[in-house]
C-alpha positions as CSV (number, residue, x, y, z in Angstrom):
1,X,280.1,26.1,108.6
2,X,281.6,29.7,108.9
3,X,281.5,30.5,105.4
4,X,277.7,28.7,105.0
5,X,276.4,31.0,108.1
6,X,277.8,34.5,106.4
7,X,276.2,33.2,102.8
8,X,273.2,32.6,104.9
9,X,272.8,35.5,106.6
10,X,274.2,38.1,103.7
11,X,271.9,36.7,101.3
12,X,269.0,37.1,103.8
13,X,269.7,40.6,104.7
14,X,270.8,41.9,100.8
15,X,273.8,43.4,102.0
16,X,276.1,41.7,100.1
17,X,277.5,45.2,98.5
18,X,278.0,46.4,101.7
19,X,280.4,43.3,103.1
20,X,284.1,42.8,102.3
21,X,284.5,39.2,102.2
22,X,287.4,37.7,103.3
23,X,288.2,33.9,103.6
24,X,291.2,31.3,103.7
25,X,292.8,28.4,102.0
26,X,295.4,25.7,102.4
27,X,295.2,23.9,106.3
28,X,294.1,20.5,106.4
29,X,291.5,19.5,109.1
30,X,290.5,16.5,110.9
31,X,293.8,14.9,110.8
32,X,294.3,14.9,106.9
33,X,297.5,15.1,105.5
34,X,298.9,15.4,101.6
35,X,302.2,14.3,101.4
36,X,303.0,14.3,105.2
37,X,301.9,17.7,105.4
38,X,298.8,19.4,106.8
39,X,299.2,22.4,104.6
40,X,298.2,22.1,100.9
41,X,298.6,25.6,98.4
42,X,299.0,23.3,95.3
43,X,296.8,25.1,92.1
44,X,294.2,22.3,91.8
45,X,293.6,22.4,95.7
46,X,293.2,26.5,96.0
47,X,291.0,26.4,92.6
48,X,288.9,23.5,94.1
49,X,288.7,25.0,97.5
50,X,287.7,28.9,96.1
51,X,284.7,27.1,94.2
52,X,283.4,25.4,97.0
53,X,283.6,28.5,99.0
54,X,282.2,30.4,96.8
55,X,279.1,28.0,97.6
56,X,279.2,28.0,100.4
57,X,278.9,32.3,100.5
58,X,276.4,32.1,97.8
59,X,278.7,35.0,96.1
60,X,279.7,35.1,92.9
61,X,283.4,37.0,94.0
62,X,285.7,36.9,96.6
63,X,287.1,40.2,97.7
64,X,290.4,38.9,99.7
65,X,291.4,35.4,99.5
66,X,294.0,34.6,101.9
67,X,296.6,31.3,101.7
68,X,296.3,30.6,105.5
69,X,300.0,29.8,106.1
70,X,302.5,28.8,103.8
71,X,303.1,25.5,102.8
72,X,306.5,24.4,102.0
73,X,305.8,21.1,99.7
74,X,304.4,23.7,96.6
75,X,306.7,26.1,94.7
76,X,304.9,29.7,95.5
77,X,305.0,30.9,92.1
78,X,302.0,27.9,91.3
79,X,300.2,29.2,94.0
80,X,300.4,32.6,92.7
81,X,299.5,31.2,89.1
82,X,296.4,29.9,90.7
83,X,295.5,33.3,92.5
84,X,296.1,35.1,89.4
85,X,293.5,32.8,87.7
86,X,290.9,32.9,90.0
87,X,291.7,36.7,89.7
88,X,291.1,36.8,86.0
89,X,288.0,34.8,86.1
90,X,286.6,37.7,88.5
91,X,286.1,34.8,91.4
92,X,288.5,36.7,93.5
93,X,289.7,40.5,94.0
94,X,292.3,40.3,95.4
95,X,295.3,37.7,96.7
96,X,296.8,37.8,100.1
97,X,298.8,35.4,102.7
98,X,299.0,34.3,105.8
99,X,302.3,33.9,108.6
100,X,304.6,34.4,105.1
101,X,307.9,36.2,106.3
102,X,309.8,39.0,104.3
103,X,311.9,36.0,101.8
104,X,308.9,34.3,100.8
105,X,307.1,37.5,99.7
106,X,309.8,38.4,98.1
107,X,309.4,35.2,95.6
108,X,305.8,35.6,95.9
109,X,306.1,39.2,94.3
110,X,307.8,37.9,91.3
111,X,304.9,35.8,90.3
112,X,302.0,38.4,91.2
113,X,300.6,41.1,93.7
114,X,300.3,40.3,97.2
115,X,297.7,42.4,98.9
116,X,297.8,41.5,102.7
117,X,300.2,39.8,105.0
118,X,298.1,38.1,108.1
119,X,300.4,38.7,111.0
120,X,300.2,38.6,114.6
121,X,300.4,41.7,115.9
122,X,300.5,43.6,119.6
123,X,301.8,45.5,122.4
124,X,303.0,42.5,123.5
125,X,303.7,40.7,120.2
126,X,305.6,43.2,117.6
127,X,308.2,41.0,115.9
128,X,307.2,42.0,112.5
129,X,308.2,45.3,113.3
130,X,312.2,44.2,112.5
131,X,311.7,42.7,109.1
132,X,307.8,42.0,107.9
133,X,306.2,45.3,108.5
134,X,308.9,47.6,106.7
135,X,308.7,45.3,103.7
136,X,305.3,45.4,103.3
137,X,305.2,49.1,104.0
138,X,307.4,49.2,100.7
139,X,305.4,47.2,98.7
140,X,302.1,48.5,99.5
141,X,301.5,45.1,101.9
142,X,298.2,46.2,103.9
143,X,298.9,44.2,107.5
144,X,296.3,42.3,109.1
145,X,296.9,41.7,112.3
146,X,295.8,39.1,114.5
147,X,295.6,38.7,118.7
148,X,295.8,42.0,118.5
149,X,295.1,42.0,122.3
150,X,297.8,39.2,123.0
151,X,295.8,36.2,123.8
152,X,293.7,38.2,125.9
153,X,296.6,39.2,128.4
154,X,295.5,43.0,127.4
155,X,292.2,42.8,127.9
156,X,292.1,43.5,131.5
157,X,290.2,40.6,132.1
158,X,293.1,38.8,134.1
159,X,295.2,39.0,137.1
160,X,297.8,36.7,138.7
161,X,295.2,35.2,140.7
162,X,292.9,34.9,137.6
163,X,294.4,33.2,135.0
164,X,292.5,31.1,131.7
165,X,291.9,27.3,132.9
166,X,295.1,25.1,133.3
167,X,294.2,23.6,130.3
168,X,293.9,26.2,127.8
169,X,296.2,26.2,125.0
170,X,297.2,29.8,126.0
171,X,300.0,28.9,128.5
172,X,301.7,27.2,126.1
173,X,302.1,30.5,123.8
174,X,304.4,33.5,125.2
175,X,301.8,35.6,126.0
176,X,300.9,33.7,129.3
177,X,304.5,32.1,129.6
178,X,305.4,32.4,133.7
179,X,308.5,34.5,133.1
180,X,306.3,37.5,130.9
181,X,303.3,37.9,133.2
182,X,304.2,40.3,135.5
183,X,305.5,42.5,133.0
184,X,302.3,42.3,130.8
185,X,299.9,42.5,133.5
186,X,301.6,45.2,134.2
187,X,301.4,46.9,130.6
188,X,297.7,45.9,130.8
189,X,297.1,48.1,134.4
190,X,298.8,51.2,132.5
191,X,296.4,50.4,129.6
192,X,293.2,50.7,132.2
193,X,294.8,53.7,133.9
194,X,295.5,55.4,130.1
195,X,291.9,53.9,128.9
196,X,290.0,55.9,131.7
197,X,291.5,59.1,130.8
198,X,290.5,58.4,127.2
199,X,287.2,56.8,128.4
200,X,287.6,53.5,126.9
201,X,288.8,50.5,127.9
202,X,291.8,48.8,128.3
203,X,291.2,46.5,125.2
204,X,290.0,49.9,123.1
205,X,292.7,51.3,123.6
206,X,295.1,48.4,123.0
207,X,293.2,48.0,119.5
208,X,293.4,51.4,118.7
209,X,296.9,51.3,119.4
210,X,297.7,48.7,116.8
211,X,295.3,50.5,114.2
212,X,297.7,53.1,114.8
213,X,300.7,51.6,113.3
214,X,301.6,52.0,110.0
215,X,300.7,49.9,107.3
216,X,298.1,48.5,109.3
217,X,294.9,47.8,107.3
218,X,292.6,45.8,109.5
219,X,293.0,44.0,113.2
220,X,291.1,41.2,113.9
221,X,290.1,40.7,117.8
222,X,288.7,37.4,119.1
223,X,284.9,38.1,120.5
224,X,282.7,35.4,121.6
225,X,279.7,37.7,122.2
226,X,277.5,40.2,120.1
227,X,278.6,42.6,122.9
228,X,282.5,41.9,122.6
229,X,282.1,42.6,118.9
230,X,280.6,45.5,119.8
231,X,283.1,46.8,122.3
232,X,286.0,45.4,120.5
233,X,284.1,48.0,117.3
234,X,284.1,51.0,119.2
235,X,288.0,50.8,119.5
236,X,287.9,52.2,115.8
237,X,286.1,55.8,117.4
238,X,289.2,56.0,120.0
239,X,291.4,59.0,119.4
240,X,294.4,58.4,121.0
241,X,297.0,61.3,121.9
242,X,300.1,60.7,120.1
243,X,302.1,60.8,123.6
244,X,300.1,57.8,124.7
245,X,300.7,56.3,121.7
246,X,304.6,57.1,122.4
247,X,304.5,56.1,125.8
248,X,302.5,52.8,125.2
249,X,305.5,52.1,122.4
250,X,308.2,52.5,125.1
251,X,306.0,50.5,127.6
252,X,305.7,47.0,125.4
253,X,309.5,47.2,123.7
């Protein structure tokens, strides 16, 4: 439905030149499996699936296709043969993965280029600073980082006292875990504090504070209205001092 909607709308508009189309391959949905596994990045399933997305975008090339996450069933050098197909036929630009750590890249690398790692990525979620981010760095790996406002737990939006629903998926993920909350709510109050100096918002300036880092090549921030989009946008035009920048780095270690 995603991919139909963007077809849809570039086509209408004409500004197909002017988007960089990105989309995924590999997870299994509505309970199917292959082999046990609800991951699939076997050759015949990533050709099949870049044709039918291709469809589906009415485009003729895909400028970044990603392998969503990796899938342990399927040698990585045949998914790289595939990518380096579709990359020959001109269907896609370029390759790139998904959640792959520093050792599967590395075996990925000797069956093609790699030209984006999909990571998760925040003030309150920098593990691939240890290992991921300084190998990408080295092989020209662009980052793109997802939650890169933690869940939501930098947005400002909650409090102790306002928290998502009981039932949201959230507090079972670190970023709402009981024993981390007060130390990230209080991360978030020195982001509003900070923010209104810079006259932005707490969430601007935890973007722009990922867009910061090195290696870095595009965040990706969950928005549910036109407006968030907007908001989350304008985080691009914040110019943060780099002692903000240093104290914010202390503040989320």
């Amino acid at each position: 439905m995603a991919e139909e909607l963007v077809g849809q709308t570039l086509e209408r508009l004409g500004r197909r030149d002017e988007a960089v189309l990105v989309t995924k391959v590999g997870p299994l949905f509505g309970g199917e499996k292959v082999n046990g596994r609800g991951c699939d990045l076997s050759a015949a399933r990533i050709i099949a699936c870049c044709e039918a997305s291709l469809r589906r975008l009415r485009t003729e090339c895909i400028d970044v296709y990603l392998a969503h996450w990796p899938d342990e069933a399927t040698p990585i050098g045949e998914t790289m043969q595939a990518a380096e197909t579709l990359r020959a036929q001109g269907k896609i630009r370029a390759f790139g993965v998904s959640n792959f750590g520093k050792t599967l890249l590395q075996e990925a690398l000797k069956s093609g280029p790699v030209a984006a790692n999909q990571m998760p990525y925040s003030l309150v979620d920098r593990g691939l600073e240890a290992e991921n981010l300084p190998f990408c760095l080295e092989n020209a790996i662009g980052i793109i980082a997802y939650s890169p406002l933690g869940k939501g737990v930098l947005s400002g939006k909650y409090r102790a006292a306002h928290l998502p629903p009981a039932d949201d998926y959230r507090h079972q993920r670190q970023h709402f875990a009981p024993e981390n909350l007060s130390r990230y709510f209080a991360l978030a109050e020195r982001l509003r504090v900070l923010g209104a100096e810079l006259f932005c918002s707490p969430a601007q300036l935890a973007l722009a504070w990922v867009l910061a880092r090195p290696g870095v090549a595009v965040i990706i921030p969950g928005a549910k209205t036109v407006e968030q989009v907007r908001h989350n946008a304008a985080a691009g035009d914040v110019i943060v001092p780099p002692e903000i920048l240093a104290e914010l780095d202390r503040l989320s270690l």
